[in-house]
N, C-alpha and C positions, 0 to 999 in steps of 0.2 A: 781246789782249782788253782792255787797258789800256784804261779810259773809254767799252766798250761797255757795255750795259746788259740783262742776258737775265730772263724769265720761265722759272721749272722749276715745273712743275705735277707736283703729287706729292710733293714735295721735301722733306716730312716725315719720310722712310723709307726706305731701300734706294735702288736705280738710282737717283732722281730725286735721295736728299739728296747721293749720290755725286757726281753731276756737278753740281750746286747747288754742291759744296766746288771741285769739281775747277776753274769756270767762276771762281770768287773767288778761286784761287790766281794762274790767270792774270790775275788784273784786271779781272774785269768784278765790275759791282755787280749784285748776284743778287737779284730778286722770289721770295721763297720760300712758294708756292702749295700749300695743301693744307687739307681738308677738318678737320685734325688739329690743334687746339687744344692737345690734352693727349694722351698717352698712353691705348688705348682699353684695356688691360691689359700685365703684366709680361712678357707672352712676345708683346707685340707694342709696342715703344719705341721714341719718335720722338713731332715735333711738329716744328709751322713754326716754333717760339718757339726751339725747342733747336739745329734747324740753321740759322737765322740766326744766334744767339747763338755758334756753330762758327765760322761764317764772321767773323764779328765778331773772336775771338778771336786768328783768323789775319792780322787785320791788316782784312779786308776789309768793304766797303759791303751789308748788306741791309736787307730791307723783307720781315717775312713779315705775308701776306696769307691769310687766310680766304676760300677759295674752294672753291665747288660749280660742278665744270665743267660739269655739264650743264644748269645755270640760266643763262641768257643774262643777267639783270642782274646777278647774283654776278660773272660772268665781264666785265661792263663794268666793275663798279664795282673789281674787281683792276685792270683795265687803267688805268683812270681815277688809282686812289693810285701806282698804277707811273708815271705821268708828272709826278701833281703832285711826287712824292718827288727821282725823277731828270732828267726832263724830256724823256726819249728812251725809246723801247724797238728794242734790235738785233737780239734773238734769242728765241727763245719756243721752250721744247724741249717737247713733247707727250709727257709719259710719265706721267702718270697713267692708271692703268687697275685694275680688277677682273675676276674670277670665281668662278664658283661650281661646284663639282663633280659636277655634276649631269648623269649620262644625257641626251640630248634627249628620253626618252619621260617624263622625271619632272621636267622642268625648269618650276618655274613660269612662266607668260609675266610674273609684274611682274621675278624675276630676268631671261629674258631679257632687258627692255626696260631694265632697271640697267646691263646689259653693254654693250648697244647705245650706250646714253645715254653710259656715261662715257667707252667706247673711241674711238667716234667719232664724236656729236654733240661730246663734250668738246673734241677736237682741232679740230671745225670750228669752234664755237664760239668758241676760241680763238684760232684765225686769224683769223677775221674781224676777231676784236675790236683785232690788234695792227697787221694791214694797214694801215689808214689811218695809221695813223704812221711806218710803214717806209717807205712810199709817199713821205709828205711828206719826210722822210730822206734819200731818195735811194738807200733798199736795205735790206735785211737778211738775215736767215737762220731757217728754220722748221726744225727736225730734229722729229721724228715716232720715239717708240719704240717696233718694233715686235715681231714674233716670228716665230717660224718655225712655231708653230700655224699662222699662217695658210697656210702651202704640204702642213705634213705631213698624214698619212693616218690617219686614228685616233685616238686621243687624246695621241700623242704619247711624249717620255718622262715625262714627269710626272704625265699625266692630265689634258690640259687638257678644256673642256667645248666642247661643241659651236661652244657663241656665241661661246667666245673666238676660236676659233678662226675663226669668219667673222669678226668686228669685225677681226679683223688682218688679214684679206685685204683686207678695206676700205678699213682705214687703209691700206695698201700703194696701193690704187688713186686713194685721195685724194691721197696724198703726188706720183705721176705728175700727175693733174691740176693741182694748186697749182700745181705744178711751171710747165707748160705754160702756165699764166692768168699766172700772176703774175712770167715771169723778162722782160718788158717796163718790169720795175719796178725789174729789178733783186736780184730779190730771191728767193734762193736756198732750195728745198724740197727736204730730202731726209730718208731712215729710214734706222734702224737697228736691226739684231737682232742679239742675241745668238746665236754660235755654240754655246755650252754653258749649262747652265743656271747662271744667277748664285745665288751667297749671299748673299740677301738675310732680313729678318726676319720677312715674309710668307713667303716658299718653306720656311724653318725650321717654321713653324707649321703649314705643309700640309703636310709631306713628314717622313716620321719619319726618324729618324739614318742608320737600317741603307738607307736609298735616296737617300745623297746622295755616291755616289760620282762624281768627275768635275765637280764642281762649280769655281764658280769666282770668283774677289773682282769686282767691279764693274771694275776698274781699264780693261779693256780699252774697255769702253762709254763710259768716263768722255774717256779715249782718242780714241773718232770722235766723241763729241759735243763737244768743244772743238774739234778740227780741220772740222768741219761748222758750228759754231759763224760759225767765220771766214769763211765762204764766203758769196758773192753769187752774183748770175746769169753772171756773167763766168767762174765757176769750177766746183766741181763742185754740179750740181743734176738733180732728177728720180731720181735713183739710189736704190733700195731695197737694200741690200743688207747682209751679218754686218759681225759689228763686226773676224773674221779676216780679209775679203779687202778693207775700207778700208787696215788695219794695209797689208797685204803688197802693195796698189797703189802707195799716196803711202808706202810707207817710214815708217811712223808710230812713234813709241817709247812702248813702254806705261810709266808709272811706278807700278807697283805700289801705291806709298802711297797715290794717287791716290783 
């Protein structure tokens, strides 16, 4: 990833800041994308200031960026400091995402429409915005992170909500189309989901102690989005699939620290 250039939307917190670290370890300079200025309280920490500042630390290139992904100008004007800063964009990982726990018979429609908007206006949004310049490039790589809400029956193990649970089938089905439009260009679309549920700072604050058996570090996700990271259309693209069976296809090595 040496001298490539990724966008991680969300990268303030959990999954997103994971592979934001994990993408600067290998060498790329990281646009670190998120809503999240400061910290919104103590049992939820993180900010784009703090894991740039991470990644800095380690040696590595970032640019955090304030960004509302379902705002199309917020989402240019990211795009836009991400090129005057680096002058390239290679990679744009789609994992910003919300919900809310709410029955579908109690759910209000402005939360549904929040879920819709970030899950997956935010992703399309965000393609859009970085295409034209993968395009000029000569390629790149879109990863999409997704869930297994979107296949399971119910609300899952955690309790997800209805709408998250379509926004990820969504995003599943987007991820196929990009796929299909855009590997002419070169330019590689593929998801990932988690096989177990991640420890993250968000999943802490929704799920009390005594239901977080089987849990798991980021490390593995962190894992196929560097390895997807790399990929064009030449390689692997179109593929939705757990962050277990990328590992155990291409032989992948988790590093834990990760």
């Amino acid at each position: 990833m040496r001298g490539k250039i990724a966008i991680v939307t969300g990268a303030s917190r959990g999954i997103g800041k994971a592979i934001a670290l994990g993408l600067a370890q290998e060498g790329a300079g990281v646009v670190v994308a998120a809503r999240s200025e400061s910290a919104p309280n103590e049992r939820l920490p993180g900010s784009i200031h703090e894991t740039a500042a991470e990644i800095e630390k380690l040696g590595g290139r970032a640019l955090a960026v304030r960004c509302d992904v379902t705002n199309e100008a917020s989402v240019t004007a990211m795009v836009e400091a991400a090129l005057e800063k680096f002058g390239r964009i290679d990679v744009l990982v789609n994992n910003a995402a919300i919900d809310f726990p709410f029955p579908a018979r109690e759910m209000p429609l402005k939360r549904w429409d929040i879920v819709m908007k970030v899950n997956v206006t935010g992703p399309f949004l965000c393609s859009k915005a970085v295409l034209p310049a993968m395009i000029a490039q000569g390629g790149g790589s879109i990863v999409n992170i997704t869930s297994n809400a979107g296949a399971e029956r119910g609300s899952g193990t955690v309790g997800y909500s209805a709408v998250y649970g379509v926004s990820k089938a969504a995003l599943d089905r987007f991820t196929w189309a990009l796929a299909a439009e855009e590997g002419k260009h070169n330019i590689a679309v593929n998801a990932v989901k988690p096989w177990a549920v991640v420890n993250t700072e968000g999943m802490r604050l929704w799920v009390p102690e005594e239901g977080r058996t089987g849990w798991v570090s980021p490390a593995s996700m962190v894992t196929c989005a560097v390895f997807l990271a790399r990929q064009d259309a030449g390689g692997v693209t179109g593929c939705v699939a757990f962050d277990d069976e990328y590992i155990a296809w291409h032989g992948l090595k988790v590093r834990e620290e990760a």
